[in-house]
C-alpha positions in Angstrom: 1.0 12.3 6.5 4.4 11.3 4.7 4.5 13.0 1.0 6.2 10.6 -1.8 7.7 11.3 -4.5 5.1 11.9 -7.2 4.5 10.1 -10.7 2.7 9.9 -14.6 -0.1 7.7 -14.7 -0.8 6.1 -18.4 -2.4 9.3 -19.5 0.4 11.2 -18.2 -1.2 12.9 -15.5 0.8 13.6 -12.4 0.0 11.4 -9.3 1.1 11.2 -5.9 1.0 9.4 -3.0 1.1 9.9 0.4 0.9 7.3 3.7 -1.8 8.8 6.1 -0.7 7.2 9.2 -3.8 7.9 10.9 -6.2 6.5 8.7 -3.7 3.7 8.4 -3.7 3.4 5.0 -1.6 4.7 1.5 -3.5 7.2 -0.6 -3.2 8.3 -4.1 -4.1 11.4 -6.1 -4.1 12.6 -9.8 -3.1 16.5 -10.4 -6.1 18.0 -12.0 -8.8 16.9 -10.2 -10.7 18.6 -7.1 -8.2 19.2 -4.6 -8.1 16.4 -2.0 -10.3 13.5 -3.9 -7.9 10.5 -3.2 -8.3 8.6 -6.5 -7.3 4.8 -4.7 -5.7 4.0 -1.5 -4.2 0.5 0.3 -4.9 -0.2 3.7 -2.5 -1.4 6.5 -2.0 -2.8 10.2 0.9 -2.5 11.7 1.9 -5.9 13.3 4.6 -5.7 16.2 6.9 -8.4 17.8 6.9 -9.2 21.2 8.8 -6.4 22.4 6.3 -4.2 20.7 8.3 -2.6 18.0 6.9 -2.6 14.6 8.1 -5.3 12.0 5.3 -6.0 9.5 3.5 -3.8 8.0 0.4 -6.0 6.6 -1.6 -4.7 3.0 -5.1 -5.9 2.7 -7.3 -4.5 0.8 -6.6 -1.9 -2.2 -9.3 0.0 -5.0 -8.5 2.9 -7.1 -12.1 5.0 -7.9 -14.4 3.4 -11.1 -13.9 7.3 -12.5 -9.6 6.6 -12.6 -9.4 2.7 -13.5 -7.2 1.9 -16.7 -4.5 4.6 -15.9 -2.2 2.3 -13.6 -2.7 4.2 -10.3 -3.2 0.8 -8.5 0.6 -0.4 -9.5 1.8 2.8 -9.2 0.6 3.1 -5.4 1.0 -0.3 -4.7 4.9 0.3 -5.7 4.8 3.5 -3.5 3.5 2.0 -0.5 5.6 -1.0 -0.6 8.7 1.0 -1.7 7.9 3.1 1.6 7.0 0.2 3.5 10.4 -2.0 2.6 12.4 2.0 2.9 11.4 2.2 6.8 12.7 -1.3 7.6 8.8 -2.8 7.7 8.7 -6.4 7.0 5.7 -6.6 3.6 2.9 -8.8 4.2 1.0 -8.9 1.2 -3.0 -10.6 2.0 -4.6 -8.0 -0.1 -4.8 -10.1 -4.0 -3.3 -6.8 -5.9 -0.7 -6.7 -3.6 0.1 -10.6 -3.4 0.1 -10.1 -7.2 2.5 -7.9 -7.3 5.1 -9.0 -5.2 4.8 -12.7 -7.7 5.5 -10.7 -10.6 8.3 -8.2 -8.7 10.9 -10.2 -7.5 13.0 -7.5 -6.5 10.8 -7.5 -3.2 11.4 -10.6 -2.2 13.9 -9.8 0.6 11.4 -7.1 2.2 8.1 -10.0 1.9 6.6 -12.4 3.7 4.3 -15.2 3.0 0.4 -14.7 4.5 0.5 -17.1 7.3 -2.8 -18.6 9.2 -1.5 -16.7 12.2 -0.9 -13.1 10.4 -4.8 -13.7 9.0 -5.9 -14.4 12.4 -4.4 -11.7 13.5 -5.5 -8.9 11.0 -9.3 -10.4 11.6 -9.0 -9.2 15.2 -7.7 -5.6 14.2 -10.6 -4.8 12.2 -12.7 -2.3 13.4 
């Protein structure tokens, strides 16, 4: 698991958020509470190019914990992920609404985002479990 940087939510609590690669998927967590309760996460697929290498790293589906809504943890690990995501070279590929939403209202990723396509969405059906 890669460690970020960490962060205040709205209440000022610290949060941080890691990528655990193997359950393919961004988690946050807020200092204070039980040790190892991920408070919200956004999962991933990898999608590769024909030579195999990863390009795109494709978001769909995000939720932050009923118990933590209201404190911002979604943006702030939503930023995180695709901070990470854009730092590594990984083309963003946003199907997941929160993500989609975000990348409308942050230009500044632009350059590091690509539209959902029919073909990424067929894809990402067949690499559900």
């Amino acid at each position: 698991m890669t460690q970020h940087e960490q962060t205040t939510d709205k209440t000022g609590a610290t949060t941080s958020v890691r990528d655990n690669g193997s359950a393919r998927r961004y988690e946050i967590t807020v200092e204070g509470t039980s040790d190892g309760v991920v408070a919200g996460f956004a999962e991933y697929r990898d999608r590769s190019d024909d030579t195999g290498a990863v390009t795109e790293r494709v978001f769909f589906h995000t939720e932050v914990a009923e118990e933590f809504g209201g404190r911002g943890l979604a943006t702030i690990l939503v930023r995180e992920a695709l901070d990470d995501a854009r730092s590594r070279g990984l083309v963003i590929v946003g199907v997941c609404p929160l993500v989609a939403a975000f990348l409308k209202k942050h230009p500044e990723y632009a350059d590091a985002a690509r539209p959902v396509t029919r073909d990424v969405l067929a894809w990402l059906r067949d690499q559900q479990p």
